[in-house]
N, C-alpha and C positions, 0 to 999 in steps of 0.2 A: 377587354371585357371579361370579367370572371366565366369560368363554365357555368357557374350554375348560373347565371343570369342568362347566358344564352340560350340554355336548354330549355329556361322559363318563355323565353320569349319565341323560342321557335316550336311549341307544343302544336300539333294540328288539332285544331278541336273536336272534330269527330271522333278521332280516334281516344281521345281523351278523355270524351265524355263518355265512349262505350266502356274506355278501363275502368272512370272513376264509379261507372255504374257496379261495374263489377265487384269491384272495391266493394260498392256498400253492401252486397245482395251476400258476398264473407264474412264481412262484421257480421252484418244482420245474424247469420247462421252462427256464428262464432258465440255471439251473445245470446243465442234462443239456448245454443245447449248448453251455459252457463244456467239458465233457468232452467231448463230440465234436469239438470244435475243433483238444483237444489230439493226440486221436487223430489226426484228420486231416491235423494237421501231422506225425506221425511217420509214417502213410502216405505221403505227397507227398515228405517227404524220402529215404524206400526206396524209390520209384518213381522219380524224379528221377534215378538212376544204373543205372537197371534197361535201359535204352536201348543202353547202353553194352557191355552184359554179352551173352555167348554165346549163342544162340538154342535154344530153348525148344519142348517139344513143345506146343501149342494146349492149353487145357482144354476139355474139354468142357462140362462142369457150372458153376453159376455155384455161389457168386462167385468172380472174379478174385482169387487172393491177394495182396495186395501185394507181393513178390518176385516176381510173372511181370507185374504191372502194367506196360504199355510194352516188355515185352523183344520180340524180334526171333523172329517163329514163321512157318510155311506151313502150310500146310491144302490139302486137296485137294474143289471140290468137285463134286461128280459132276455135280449139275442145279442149278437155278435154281428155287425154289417159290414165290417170291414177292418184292417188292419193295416198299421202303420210302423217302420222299424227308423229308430235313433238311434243314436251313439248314446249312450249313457253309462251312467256308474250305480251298481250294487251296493245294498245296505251296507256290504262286511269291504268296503271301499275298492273291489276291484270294478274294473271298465269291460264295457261288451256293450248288448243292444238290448233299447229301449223296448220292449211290445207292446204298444198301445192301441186297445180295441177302440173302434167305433160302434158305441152301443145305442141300442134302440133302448129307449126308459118308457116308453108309451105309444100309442096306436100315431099320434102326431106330436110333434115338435122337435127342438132341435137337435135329440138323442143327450149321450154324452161319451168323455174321452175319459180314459181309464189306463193309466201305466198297470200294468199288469203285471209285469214285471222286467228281468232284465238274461239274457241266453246270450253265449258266444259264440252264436254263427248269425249273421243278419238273414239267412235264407230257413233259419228254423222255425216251421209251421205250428204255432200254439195250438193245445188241443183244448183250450178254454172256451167253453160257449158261454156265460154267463153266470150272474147267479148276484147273489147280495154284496156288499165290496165296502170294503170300511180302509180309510186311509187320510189321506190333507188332499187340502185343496190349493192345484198348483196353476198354471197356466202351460196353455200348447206351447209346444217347439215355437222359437218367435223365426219365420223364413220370409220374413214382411222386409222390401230393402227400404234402403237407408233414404232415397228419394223419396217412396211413398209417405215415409214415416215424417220426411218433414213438410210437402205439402199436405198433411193431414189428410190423406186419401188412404191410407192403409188403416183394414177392418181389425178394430180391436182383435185381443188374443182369447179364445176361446175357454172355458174354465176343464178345469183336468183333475181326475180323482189321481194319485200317487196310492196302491193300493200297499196296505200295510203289511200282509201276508202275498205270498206269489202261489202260483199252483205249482204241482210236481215239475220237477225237470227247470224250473226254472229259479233266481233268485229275487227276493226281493228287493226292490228300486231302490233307492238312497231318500231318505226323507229330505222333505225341500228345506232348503234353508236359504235366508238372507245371503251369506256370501256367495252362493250359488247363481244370485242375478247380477249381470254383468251393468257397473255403473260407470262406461267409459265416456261419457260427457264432457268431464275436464280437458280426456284426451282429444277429442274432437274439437273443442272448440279451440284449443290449443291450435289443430293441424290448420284449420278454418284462417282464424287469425295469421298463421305462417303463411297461408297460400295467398292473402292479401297481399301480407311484404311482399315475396317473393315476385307478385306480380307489378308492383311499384316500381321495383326494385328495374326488373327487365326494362316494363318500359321505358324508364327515364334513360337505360343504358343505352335502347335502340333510339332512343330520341339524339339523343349525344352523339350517334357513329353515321348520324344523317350527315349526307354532304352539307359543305357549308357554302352558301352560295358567293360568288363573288364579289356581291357591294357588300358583303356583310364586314364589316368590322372583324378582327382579331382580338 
């Protein structure tokens, strides 16, 4: 009897049906971020000339629409509630840290974020309290993982001013640009798809190095 007839015929089904589940639940993943891909690229190319275009009132609420993604907005913000440090890159294209206030816009709602600018030490205490602030409109640091994001449980990304001047001592942040968001969807559905073979692949090998039992045929 050939091997692969045997291997067909000695499959356990349980275990089979929990692989070939598996199996699909990869595709399935493999194929969603083939559609987010595409998505993504027709975001990137509507944000990609959003720069360019008349300035824009801030949104308050997320998400960022793709049509105000990168346009040019100001915000006013009364106080300063708190502060956040990223890695990031300055206008004149060197690397250091993000400083991003969290600012109160009003007696209630959901304030706003504001790159402020960009220092190289991550423990340097901005001496910015507020004030008017004119820049693009980007979105927060994305630290949402990779699970949340595909059961649709992770809260959109917040909208974020990219301020166009910096205060003393510090420099000005890098204007957003399109190539700046990361559109690795190909690569993942790539790995997705790999991890199905890969998992095919094993099981039918451990299927095969199963004893073979005595009345069985050679």
């Amino acid at each position: 009897m050939f091997e692969s007839e045997y291997i067909m015929r000695r499959l356990p089904l349980i275990p089979t049906l929990i692989v070939l589940a598996a199996v699909a639940v990869m595709i399935a993943l493999g194929c969603w971020q083939l559609q987010r891909r595409s998505e993504k690229e027709a975001m990137l190319a509507l944000a990609a000339a959003n720069s360019g275009k008349p300035a824009v009132s801030y949104p308050a609420m997320a998400p960022v629409p793709p049509d105000l993604l990168f346009r040019p907005s100001s915000l006013h913000c009364l106080r300063v509630v708190g502060w956040r440090t990223e890695a990031g890159r300055a206008a004149d294209g060197s690397t250091g840290y993000r400083q991003i206030a969290e600012c109160a816009t009003g007696a209630e709602g959901p304030g706003a974020l504001v790159t402020v600018g960009v220092v190289q030490k991550p423990d340097a205490k901005p001496a910015w309290t507020g004030g008017q602030v004119r820049g693009w409109i980007a979105e927060e640091p994305d630290h949402r993982s990779l699970l949340t994001r595909m059961t649709g449980k992770a809260m959109p990304l917040r909208p974020m001013l990219i301020a166009a001047q910096a205060p003393a001592g510090m420099k000005p942040a890098a204007r957003p640009s399109a190539a700046d968001v990361p559109n690795n969807h190909l690569a993942y559905a790539v790995q997705w798809f790999f991890f199905a073979a890969v998992a095919v692949i094993i099981y039918l090998l451990a299927v095969a190095k199963r004893p073979r039992p005595p009345s069985d045929p050679t």
